[in-house]
TORKOLLO-217079 format. One record per residue (C-alpha): residue in three letters; x negated, y negated, z. Coordinates in nm, 3 decimals. Layout:
! residues N
<node resn="ala" X="X" Y="Y" Z="Z"/>
...
! end
This chain:
! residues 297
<node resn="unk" X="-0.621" Y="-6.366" Z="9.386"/>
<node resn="unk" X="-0.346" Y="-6.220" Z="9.155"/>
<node resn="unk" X="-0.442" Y="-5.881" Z="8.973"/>
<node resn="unk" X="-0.495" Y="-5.884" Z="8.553"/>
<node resn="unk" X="-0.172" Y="-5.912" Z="8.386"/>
<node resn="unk" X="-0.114" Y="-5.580" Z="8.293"/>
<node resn="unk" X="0.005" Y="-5.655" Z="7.964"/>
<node resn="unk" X="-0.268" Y="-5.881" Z="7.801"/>
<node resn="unk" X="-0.428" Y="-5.732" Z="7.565"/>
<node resn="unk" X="-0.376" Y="-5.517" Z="7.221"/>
<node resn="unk" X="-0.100" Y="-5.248" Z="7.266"/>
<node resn="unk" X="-0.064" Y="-5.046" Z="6.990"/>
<node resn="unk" X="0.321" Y="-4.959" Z="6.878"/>
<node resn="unk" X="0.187" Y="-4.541" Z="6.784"/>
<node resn="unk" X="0.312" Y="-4.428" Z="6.520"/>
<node resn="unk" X="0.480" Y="-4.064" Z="6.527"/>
<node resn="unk" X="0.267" Y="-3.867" Z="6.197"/>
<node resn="unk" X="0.517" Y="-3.583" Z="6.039"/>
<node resn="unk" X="0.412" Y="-3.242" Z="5.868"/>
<node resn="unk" X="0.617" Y="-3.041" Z="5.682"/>
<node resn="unk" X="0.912" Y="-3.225" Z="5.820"/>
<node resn="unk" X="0.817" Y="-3.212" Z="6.186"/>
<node resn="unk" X="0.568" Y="-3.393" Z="6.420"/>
<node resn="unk" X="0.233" Y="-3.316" Z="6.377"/>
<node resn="unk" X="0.059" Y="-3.343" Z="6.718"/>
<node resn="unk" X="-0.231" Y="-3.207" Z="6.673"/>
<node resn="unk" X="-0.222" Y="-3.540" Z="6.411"/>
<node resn="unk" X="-0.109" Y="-3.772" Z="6.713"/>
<node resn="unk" X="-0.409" Y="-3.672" Z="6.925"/>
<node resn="unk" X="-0.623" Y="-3.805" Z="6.675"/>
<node resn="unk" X="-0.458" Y="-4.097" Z="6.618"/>
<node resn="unk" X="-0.435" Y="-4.141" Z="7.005"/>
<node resn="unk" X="-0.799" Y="-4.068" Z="6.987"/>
<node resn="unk" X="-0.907" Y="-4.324" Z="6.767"/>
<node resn="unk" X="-0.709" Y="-4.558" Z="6.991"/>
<node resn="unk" X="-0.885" Y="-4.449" Z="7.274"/>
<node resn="unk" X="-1.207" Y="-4.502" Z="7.114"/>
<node resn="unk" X="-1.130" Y="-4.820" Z="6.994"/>
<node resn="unk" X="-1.056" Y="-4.980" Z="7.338"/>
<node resn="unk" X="-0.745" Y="-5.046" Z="7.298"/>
<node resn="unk" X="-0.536" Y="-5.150" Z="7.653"/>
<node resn="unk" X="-0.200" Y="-4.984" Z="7.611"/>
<node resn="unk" X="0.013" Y="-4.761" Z="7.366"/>
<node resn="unk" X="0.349" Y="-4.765" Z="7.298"/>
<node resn="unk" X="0.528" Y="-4.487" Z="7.212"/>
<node resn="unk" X="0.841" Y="-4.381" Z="6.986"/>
<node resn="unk" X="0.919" Y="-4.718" Z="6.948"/>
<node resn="unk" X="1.049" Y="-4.803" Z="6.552"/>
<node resn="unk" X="0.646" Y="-4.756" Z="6.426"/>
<node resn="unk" X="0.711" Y="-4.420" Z="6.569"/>
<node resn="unk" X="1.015" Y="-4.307" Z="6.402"/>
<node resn="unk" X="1.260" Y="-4.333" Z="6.663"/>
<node resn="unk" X="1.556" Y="-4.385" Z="6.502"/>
<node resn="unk" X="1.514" Y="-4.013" Z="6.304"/>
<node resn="unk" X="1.343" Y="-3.811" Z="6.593"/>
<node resn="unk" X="1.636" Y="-3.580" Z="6.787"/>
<node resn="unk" X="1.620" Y="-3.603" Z="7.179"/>
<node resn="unk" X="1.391" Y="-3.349" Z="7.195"/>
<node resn="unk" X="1.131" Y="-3.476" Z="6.994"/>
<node resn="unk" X="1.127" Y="-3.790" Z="7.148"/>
<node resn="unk" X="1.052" Y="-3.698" Z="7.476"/>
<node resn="unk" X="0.800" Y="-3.437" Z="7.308"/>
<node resn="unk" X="0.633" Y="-3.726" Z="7.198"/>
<node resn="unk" X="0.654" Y="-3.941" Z="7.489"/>
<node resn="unk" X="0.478" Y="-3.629" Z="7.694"/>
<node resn="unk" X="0.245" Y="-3.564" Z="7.413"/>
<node resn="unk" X="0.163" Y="-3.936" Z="7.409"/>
<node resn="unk" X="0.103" Y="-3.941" Z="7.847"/>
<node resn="unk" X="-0.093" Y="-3.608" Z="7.820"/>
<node resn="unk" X="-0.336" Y="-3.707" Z="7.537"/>
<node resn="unk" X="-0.367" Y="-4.086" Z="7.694"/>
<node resn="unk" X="-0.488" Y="-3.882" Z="8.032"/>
<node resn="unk" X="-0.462" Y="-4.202" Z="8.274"/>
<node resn="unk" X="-0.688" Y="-4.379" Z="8.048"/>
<node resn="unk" X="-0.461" Y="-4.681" Z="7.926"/>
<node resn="unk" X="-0.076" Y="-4.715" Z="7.992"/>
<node resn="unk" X="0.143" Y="-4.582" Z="7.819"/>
<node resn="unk" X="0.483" Y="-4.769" Z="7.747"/>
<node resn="unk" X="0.794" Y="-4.563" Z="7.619"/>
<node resn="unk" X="1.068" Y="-4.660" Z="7.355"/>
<node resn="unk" X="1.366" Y="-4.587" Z="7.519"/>
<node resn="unk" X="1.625" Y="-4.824" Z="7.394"/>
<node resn="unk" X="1.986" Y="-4.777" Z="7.227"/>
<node resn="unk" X="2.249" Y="-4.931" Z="7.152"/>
<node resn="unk" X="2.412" Y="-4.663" Z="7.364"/>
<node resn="unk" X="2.371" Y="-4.764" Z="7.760"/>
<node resn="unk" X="2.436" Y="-4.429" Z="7.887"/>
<node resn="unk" X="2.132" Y="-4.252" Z="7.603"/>
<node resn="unk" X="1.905" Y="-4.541" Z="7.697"/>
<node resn="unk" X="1.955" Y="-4.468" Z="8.077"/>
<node resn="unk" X="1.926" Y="-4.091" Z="7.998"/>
<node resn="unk" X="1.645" Y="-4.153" Z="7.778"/>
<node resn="unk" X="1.431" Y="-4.408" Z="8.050"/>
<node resn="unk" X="1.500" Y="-4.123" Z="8.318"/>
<node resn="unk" X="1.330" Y="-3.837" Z="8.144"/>
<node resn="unk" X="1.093" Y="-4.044" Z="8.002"/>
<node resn="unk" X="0.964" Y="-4.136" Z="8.334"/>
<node resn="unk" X="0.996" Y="-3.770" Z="8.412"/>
<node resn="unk" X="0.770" Y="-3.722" Z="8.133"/>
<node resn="unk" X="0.481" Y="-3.965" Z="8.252"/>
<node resn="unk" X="0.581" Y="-4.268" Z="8.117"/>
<node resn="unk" X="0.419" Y="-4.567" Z="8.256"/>
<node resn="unk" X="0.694" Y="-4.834" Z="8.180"/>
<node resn="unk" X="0.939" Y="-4.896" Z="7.882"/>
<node resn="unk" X="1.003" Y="-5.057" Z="7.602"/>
<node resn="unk" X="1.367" Y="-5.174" Z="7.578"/>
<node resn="unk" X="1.476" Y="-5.312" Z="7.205"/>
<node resn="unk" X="1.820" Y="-5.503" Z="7.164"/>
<node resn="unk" X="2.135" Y="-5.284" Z="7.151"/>
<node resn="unk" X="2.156" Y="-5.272" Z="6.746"/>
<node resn="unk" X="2.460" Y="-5.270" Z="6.527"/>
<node resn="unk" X="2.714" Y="-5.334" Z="6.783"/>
<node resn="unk" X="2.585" Y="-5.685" Z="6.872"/>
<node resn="unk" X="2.726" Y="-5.722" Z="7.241"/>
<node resn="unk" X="2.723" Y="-6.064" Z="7.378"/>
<node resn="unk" X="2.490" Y="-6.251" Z="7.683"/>
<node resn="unk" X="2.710" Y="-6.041" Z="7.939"/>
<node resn="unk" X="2.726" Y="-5.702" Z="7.774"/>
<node resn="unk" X="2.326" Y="-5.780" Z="7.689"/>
<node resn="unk" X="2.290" Y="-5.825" Z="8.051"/>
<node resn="unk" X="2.516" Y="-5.558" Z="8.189"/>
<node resn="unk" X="2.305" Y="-5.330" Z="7.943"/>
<node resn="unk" X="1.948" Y="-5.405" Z="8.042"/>
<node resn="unk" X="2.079" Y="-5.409" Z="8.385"/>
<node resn="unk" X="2.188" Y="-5.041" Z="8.394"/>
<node resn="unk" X="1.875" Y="-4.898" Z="8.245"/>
<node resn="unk" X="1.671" Y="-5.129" Z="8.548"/>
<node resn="unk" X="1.840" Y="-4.998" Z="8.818"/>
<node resn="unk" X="1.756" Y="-4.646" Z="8.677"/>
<node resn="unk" X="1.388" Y="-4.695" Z="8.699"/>
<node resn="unk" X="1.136" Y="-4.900" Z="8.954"/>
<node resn="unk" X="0.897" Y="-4.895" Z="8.630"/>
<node resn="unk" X="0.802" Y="-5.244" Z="8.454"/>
<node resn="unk" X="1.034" Y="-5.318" Z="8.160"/>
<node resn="unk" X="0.941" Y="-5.437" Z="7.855"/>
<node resn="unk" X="1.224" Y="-5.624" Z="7.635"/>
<node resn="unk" X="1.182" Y="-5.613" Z="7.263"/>
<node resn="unk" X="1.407" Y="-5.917" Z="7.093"/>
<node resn="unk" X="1.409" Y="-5.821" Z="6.702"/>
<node resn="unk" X="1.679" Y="-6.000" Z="6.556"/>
<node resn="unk" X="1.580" Y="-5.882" Z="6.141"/>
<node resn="unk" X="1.669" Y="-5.512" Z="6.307"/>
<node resn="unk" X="1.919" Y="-5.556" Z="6.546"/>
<node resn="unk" X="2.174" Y="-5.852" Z="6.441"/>
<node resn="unk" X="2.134" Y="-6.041" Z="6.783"/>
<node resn="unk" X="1.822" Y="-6.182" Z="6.942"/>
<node resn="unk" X="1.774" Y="-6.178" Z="7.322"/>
<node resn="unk" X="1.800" Y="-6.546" Z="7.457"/>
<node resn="unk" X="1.583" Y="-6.710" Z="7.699"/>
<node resn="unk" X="1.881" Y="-6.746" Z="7.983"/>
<node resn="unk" X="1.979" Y="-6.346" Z="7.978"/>
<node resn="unk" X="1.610" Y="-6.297" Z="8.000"/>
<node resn="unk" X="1.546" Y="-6.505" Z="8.266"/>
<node resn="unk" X="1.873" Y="-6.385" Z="8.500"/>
<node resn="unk" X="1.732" Y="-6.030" Z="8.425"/>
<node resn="unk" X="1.408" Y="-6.093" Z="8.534"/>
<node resn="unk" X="1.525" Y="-6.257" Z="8.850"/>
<node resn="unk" X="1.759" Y="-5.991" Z="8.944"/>
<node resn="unk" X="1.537" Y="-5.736" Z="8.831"/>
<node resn="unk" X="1.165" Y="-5.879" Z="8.858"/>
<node resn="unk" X="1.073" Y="-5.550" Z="8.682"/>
<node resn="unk" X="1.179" Y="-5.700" Z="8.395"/>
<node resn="unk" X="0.852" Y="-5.803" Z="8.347"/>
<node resn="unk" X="0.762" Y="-5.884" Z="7.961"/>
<node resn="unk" X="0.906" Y="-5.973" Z="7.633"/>
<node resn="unk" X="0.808" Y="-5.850" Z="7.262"/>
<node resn="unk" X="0.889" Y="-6.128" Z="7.079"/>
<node resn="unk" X="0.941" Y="-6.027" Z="6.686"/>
<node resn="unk" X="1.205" Y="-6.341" Z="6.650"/>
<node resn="unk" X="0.928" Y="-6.519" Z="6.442"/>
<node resn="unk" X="0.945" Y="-6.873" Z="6.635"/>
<node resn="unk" X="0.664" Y="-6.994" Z="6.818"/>
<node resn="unk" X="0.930" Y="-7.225" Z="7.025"/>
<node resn="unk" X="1.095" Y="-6.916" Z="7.146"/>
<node resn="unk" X="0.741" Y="-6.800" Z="7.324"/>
<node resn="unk" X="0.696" Y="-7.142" Z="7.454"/>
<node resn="unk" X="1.039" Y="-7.135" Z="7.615"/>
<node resn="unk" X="1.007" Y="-6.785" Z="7.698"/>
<node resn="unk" X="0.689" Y="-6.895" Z="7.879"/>
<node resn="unk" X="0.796" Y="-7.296" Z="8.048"/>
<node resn="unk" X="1.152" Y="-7.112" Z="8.185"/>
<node resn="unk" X="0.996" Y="-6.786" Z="8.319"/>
<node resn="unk" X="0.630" Y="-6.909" Z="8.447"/>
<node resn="unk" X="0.327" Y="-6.670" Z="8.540"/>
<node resn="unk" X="0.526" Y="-6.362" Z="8.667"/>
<node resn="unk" X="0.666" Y="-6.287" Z="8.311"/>
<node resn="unk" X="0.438" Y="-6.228" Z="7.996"/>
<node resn="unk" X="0.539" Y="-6.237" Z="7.610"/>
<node resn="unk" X="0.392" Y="-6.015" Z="7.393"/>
<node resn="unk" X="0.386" Y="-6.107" Z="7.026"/>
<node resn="unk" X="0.570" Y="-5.849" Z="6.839"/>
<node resn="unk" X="0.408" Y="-5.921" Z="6.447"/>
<node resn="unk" X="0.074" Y="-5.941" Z="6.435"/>
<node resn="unk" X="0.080" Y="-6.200" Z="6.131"/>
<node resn="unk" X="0.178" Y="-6.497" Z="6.415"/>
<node resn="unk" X="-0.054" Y="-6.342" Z="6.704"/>
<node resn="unk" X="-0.260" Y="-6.614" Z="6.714"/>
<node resn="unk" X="-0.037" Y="-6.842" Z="6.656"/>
<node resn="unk" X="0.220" Y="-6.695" Z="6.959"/>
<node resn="unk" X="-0.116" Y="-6.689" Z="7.178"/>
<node resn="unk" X="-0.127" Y="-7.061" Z="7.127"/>
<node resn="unk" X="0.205" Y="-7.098" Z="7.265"/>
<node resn="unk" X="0.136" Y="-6.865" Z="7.580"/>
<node resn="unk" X="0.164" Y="-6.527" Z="7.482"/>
<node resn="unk" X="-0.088" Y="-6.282" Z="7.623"/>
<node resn="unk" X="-0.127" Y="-6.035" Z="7.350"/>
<node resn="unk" X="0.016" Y="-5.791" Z="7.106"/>
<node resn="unk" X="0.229" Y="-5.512" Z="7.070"/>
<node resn="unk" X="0.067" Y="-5.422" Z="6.703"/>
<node resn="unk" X="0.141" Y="-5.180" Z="6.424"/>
<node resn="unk" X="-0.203" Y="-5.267" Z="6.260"/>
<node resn="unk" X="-0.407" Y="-5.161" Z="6.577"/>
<node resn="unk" X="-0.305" Y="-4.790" Z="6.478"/>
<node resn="unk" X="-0.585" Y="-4.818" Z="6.231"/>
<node resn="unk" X="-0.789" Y="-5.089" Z="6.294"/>
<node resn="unk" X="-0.840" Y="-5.097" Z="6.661"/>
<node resn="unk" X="-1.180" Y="-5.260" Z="6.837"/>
<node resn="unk" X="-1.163" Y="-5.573" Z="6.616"/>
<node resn="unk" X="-0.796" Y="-5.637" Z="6.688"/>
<node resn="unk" X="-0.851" Y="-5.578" Z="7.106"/>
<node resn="unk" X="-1.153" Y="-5.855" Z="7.093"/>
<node resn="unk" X="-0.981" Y="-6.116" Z="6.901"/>
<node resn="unk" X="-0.713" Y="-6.118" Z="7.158"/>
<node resn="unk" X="-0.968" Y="-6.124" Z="7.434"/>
<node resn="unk" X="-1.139" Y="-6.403" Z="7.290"/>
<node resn="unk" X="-0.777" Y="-6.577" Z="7.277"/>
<node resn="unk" X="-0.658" Y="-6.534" Z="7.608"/>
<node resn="unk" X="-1.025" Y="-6.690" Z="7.713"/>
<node resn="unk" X="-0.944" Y="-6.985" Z="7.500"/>
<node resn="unk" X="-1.163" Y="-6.895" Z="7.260"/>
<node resn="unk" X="-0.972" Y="-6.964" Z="6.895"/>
<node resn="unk" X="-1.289" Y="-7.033" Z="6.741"/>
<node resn="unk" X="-1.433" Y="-6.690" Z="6.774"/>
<node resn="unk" X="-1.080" Y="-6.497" Z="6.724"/>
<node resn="unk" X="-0.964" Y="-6.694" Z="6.395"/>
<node resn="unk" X="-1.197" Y="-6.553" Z="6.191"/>
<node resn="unk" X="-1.098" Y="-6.182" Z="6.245"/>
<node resn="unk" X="-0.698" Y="-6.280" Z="6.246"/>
<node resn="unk" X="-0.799" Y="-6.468" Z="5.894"/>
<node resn="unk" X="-0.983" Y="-6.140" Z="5.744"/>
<node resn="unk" X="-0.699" Y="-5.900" Z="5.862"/>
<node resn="unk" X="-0.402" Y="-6.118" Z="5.784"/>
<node resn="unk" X="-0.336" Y="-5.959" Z="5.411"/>
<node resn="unk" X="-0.333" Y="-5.634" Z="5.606"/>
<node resn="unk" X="-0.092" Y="-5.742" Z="5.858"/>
<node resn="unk" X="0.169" Y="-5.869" Z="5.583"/>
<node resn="unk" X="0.013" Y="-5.534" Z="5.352"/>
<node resn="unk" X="0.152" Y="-5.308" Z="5.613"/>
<node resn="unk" X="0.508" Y="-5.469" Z="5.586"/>
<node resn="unk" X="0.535" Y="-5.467" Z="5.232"/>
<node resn="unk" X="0.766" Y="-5.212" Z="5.228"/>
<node resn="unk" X="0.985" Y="-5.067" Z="5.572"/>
<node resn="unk" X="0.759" Y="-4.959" Z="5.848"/>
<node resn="unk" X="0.615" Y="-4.732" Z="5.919"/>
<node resn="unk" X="0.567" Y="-4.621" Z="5.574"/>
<node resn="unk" X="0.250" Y="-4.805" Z="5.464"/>
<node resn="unk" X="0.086" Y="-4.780" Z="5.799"/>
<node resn="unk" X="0.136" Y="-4.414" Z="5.787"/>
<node resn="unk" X="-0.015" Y="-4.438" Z="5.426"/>
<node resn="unk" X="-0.328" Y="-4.604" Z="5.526"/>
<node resn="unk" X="-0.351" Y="-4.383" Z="5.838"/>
<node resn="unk" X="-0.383" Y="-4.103" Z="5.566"/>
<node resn="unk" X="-0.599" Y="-4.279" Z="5.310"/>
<node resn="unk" X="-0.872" Y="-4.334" Z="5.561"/>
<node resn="unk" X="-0.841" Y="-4.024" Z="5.730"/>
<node resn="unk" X="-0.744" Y="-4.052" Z="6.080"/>
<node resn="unk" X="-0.360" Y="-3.813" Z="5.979"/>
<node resn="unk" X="-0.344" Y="-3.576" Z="5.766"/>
<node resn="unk" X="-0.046" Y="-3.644" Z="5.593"/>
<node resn="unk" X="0.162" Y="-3.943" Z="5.497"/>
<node resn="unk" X="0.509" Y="-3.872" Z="5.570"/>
<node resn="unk" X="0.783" Y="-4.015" Z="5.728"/>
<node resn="unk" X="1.154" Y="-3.948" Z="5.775"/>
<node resn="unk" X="1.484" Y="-3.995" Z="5.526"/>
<node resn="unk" X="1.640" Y="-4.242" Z="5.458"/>
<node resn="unk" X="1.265" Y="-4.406" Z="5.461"/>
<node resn="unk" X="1.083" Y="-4.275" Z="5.136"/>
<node resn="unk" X="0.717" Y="-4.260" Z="5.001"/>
<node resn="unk" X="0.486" Y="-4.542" Z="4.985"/>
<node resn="unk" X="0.587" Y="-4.715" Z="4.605"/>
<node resn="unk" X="0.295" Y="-4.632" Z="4.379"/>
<node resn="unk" X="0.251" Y="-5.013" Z="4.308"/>
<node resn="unk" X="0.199" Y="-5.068" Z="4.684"/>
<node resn="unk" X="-0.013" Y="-4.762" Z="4.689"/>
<node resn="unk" X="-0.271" Y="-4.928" Z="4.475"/>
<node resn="unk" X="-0.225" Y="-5.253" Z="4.641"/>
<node resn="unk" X="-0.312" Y="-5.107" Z="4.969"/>
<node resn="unk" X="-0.581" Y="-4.891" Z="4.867"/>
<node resn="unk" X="-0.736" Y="-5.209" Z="4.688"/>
<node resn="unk" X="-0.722" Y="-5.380" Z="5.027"/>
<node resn="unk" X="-0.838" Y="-5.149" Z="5.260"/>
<node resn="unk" X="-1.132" Y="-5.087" Z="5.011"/>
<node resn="unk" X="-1.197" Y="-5.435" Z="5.052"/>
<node resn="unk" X="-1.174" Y="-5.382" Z="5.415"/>
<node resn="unk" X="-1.415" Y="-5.143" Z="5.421"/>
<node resn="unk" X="-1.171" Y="-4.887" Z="5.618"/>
<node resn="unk" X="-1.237" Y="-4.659" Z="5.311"/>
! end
């Protein structure tokens, strides 16, 4: 009998909480603690949730390490190690994994829009620096290309660690091809968590969620209950948590998830990184209404 898929399941994409202008760990532990709590089955670190495009080198291993250390074996831990620069994301996946990373997350190179070849000469580098499963992350809003199903499916067959795609391209038919070209060895991971349900419908397994930073156990049982078949019992929690999910993309992420973190306690502070600025006052009250309503307050 095959063993679990190792990526069904709620993964949350961490975010990385700031202080004074630098990382506050002693925030991230609690965040990763609430996660732990929660149940959730994987974290993701330094991914764009996590403020990867403004931390230096050093800070984003720091995090990755600080991430592996305060996880302690207990769930995976998946690190953001994409660029749009082959020879940093090889650097990056290699000290990364010499940090404790568990696999990596892999977004599309961004700005300079290679083609199918240069998309697959790219991943391809970065696999043959690491034996670790690979996580693709096709985010075409971000990155001005999407991964297609054909360079997905040559990577995965000439690198079979290639092993799962976060799918933020917002088209159900994408999973399902994603799912009828590659079959049972590959898994998609929805990448918004307004069309989980929806993407789990099509095949997906799960979720690589920025809402699961704060709201965690509800979120990890309503994709259980999916990936048993069981709509019934997970629509109702995707229904009562769906004006979150588009709340917390209101404005750029990861400002108003880092907001909320704040407002109910679990950082200390809610900053983030220029060019991102503060939470708008008008979505301040908006998401303060909500969570109140949520009863996260």
């Amino acid at each position: 009998m095959s063993s679990p898929n190792p990526f069904a399941g709620v993964f949350t994409a961490l975010a990385t909480p700031m202080r004074e202008g630098t990382v506050a760990y002693d925030d991230l532990e609690n965040l990763i603690e609430h996660q732990l709590k929660g149940g959730i089955n994987g974290l993701v670190s330094v991914g764009t949730t996590g403020e990867s495009p403004t931390l230096n080198h050093d800070e984003h291993i720091g995090v990755i390490r600080a991430t592996v250390q305060a996880a302690n074996g207990t769930v995976p831990v998946y690190a953001g190690t994409g660029s749009n620069s082959t020879e940093e994301a090889v650097t990056l996946t290699r000290e990364a994994e010499a940090a404790g990373a568990d696999g990596f997350l892999l977004v599309a190179p961004y700005y300079n829009k290679p083609n199918d070849e240069g998309l697959f000469r790219h991943f391809s580098a970065i696999a043959a620096a690491t034996e670790k499963p690979i996580i693709l992350y096709s985010i075409p809003s971000r990155c001005g290309i999407e991964i297609s199903v054909e360079v997905t499916a040559r990577l995965h067959e000439a690198f079979p660690h290639i092993c799962c795609m976060k799918a933020a391209e917002g088209s159900c038919d994408k999973v399902a091809r994603y799912v009828n070209t590659l079959g049972d060895d590959f898994t998609v991971m929805s990448g918004d968590d307004g069309l989980t349900l929806p993407f789990m419908s099509a095949g997906a397994k799960g979720v690589i969620s920025v809402a699961s930073n704060l709201v965690v156990a509800p979120l990890v049982e309503m994709v259980r209950a999916a990936n048993a078949n069981d709509f019934d019992t997970a629509r109702p929690t995707f229904l009562k948590y769906y004006p979150l999910f588009k709340a917390i993309f209101n404005e750029p992420n990861p400002v108003p998830i880092t907001y909320a973190l704040q407002r109910t306690g679990i950082i200390q502070c809610p900053s983030v990184r220029l060019p991102l600025a503060p939470l708008s006052e008008a979505n301040r009250a908006a998401l303060d209404t909500l969570l109140q309503e949520l009863d996260l307050l």
